[in-house]
C-alpha positions as CSV (number, residue, x, y, z in Angstrom):
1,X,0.0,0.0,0.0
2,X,1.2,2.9,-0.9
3,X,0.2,6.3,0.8
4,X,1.4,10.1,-0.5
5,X,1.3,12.6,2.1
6,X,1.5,16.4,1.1
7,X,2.0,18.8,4.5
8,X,2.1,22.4,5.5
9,X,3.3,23.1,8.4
10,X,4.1,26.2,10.5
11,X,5.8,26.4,13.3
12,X,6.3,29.5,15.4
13,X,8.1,28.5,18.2
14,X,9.2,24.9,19.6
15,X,10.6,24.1,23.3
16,X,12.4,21.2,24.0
17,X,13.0,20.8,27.7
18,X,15.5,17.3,27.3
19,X,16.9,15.3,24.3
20,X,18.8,12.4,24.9
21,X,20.6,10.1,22.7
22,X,18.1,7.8,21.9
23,X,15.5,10.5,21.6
24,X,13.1,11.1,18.4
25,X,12.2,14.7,17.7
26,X,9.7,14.0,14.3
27,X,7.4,16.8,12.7
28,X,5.7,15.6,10.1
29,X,4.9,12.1,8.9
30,X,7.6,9.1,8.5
31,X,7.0,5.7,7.2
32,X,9.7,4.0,9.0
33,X,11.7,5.1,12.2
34,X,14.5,2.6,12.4
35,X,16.8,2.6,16.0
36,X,19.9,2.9,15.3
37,X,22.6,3.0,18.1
38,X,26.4,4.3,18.0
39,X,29.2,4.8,20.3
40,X,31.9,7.4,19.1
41,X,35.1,8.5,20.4
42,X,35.1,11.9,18.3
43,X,37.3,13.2,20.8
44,X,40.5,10.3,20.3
45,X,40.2,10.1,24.1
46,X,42.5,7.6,25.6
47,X,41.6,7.7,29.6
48,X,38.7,8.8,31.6
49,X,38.0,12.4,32.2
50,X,39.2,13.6,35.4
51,X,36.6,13.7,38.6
52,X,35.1,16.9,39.4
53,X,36.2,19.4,42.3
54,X,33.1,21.2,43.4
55,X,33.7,21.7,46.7
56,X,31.4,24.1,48.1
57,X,29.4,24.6,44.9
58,X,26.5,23.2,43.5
59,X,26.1,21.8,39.9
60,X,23.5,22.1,37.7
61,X,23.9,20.3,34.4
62,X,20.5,22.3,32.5
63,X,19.4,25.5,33.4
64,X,16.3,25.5,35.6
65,X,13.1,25.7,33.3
66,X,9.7,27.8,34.7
């Protein structure tokens, strides 16, 4: 079966709280969402990354939404 989908769409503003890496952000229609996993040293790292000294301060990986 064979479908043909013709779309307007307008979008005037988008929030996106989180992504992740195995998140799906689709507009529109898609016949076929296949997963597809990777692991990628883009960097050429060769040993774990240091530990963090916070000491007396607070982390906060996002910034606070509301």
């Amino acid at each position: 079966m064979i479908f043909n989908i013709q779309q307007n769409i307008h979008i005037h503003m988008i929030k996106i709280n989180s992504i992740g890496n195995s998140s799906v952000f689709q507009i529109g229609s898609s016949g076929v969402i296949k997963a597809l996993s990777t692991f990628s040293n883009t960097g050429g790292y060769t040993e774990p990354a240091p530990q963090l000294d916070n000491e007396g301060e607070s982390f906060v990986p996002f910034p606070p939404t509301g």
